[in-house]
C-alpha positions as CSV (number, residue, x, y, z in Angstrom):
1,X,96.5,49.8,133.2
2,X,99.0,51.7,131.5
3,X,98.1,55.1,130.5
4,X,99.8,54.9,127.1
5,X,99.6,51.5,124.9
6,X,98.7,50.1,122.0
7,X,94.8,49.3,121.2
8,X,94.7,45.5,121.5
9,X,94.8,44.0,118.0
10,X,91.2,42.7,118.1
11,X,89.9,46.6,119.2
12,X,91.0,48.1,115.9
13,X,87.8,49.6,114.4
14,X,86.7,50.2,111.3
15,X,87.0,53.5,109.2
16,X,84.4,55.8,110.4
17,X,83.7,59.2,108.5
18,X,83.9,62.2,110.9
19,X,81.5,62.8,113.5
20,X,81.1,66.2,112.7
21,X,81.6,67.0,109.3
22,X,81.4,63.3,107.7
23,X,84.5,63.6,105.8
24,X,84.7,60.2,104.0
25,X,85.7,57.3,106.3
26,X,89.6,57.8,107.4
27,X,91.4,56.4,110.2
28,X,90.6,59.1,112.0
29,X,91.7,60.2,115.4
30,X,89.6,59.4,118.0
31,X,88.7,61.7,121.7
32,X,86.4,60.2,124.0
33,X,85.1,57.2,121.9
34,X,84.1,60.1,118.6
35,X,85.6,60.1,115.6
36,X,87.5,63.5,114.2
37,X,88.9,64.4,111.1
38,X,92.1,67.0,111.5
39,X,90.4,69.8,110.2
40,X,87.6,69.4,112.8
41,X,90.3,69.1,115.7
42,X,91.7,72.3,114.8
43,X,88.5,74.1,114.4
44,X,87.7,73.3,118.1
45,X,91.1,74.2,119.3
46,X,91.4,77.2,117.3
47,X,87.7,78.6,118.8
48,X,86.0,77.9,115.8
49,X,84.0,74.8,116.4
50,X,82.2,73.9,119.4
51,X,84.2,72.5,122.3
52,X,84.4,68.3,122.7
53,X,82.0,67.3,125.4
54,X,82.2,63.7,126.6
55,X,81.9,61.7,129.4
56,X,85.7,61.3,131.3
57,X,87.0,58.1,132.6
58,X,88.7,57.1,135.9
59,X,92.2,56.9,134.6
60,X,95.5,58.5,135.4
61,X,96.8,61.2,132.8
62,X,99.9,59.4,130.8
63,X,101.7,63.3,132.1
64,X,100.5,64.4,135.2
65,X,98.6,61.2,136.9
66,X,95.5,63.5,137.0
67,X,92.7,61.1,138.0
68,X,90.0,62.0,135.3
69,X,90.9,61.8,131.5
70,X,89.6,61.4,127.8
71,X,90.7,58.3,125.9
72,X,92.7,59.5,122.8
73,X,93.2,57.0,120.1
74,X,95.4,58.1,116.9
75,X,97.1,56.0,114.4
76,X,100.9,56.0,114.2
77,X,101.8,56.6,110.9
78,X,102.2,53.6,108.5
79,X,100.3,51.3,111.1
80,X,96.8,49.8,111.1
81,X,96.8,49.3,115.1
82,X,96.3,52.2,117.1
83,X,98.0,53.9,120.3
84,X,95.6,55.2,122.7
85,X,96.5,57.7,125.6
86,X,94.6,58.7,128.5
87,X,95.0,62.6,128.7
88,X,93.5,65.0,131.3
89,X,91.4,68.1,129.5
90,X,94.4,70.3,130.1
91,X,96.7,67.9,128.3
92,X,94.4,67.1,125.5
93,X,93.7,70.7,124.7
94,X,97.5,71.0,124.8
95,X,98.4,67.9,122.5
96,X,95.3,69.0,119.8
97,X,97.2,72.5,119.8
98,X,100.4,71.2,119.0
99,X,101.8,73.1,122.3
100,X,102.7,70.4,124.4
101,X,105.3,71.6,127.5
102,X,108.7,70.2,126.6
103,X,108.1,68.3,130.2
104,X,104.7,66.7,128.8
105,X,106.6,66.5,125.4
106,X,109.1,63.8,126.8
107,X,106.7,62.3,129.2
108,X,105.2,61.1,125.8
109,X,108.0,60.3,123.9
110,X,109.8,58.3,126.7
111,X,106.4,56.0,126.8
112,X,105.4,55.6,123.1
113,X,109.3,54.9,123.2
114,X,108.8,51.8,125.8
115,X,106.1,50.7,123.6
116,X,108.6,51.0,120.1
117,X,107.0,54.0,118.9
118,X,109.1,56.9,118.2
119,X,107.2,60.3,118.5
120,X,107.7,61.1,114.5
121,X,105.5,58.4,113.9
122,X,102.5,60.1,116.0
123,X,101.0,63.3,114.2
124,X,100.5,65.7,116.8
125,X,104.0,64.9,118.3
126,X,105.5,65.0,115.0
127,X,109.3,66.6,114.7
128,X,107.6,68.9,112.4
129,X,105.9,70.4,115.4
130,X,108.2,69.9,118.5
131,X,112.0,70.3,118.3
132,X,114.3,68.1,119.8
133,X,114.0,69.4,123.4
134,X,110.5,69.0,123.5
135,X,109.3,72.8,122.3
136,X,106.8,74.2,120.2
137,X,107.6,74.8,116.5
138,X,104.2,75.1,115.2
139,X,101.3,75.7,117.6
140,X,97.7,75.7,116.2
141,X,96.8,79.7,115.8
142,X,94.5,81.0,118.2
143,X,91.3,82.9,117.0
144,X,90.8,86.3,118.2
């Protein structure tokens, strides 16, 4: 199974509020099966929240072929069907913080690319965040 593709058509849920602060039902990003608004995500990256717990599956890391991973599901922007990646803790924690290595970066980009995704179209990937060699514009701050 590939480590990054697109949620088969029939998988596509319905709009679920947040699991932790019930925003109003969004398509929402998803980590480990849960549903998370953005402001949530941060607020666990940033030290502020409590850390995602759930269960890990038996898949390969879409970077660095790590053997246990967290499903990821995000919506590329202006589509109802989602992309889901299978990220090791290190790599989600790095992709929710917006500070993706520029190795990781293109890893990414090269397979949402294969599946006609370009990384604009994925939030935390955005061009808005990562510069055209793969580096950190705008890292999530870290609390102190």
């Amino acid at each position: 199974m590939e480590c990054v593709r697109r949620a088969p058509a029939e998988s596509v849920f319905p709009k679920l509020p947040c699991c932790r602060c019930n925003d109003p039902a969004r398509h929402w990003d998803r980590v480990g099966g849960k549903t998370f608004c953005p402001g949530c995500l941060e607020g666990v990256v940033a030290g502020q929240a409590p850390p995602i717990i759930e269960r890990a599956d038996r898949r390969r890391c879409a970077i660095c072929h790590h053997a246990v991973t967290l499903r990821y599901l995000t919506f590329p922007l202006q589509s109802r069907r989602p992309v889901e990646l299978d990220l090791c803790g290190e790599h989600l924690r790095a992709l929710l913080a917006r500070r993706l290595g520029p190795h990781a970066f293109n890893q990414l980009r090269r397979q949402l690319h294969r599946l006609g995704l370009e990384s604009g179209m994925i939030f935390l990937i955005h061009d808005a965040f990562y510069d055209e060699h793969g580096r950190a514009l705008q890292p999530v701050v870290e609390a102190f």
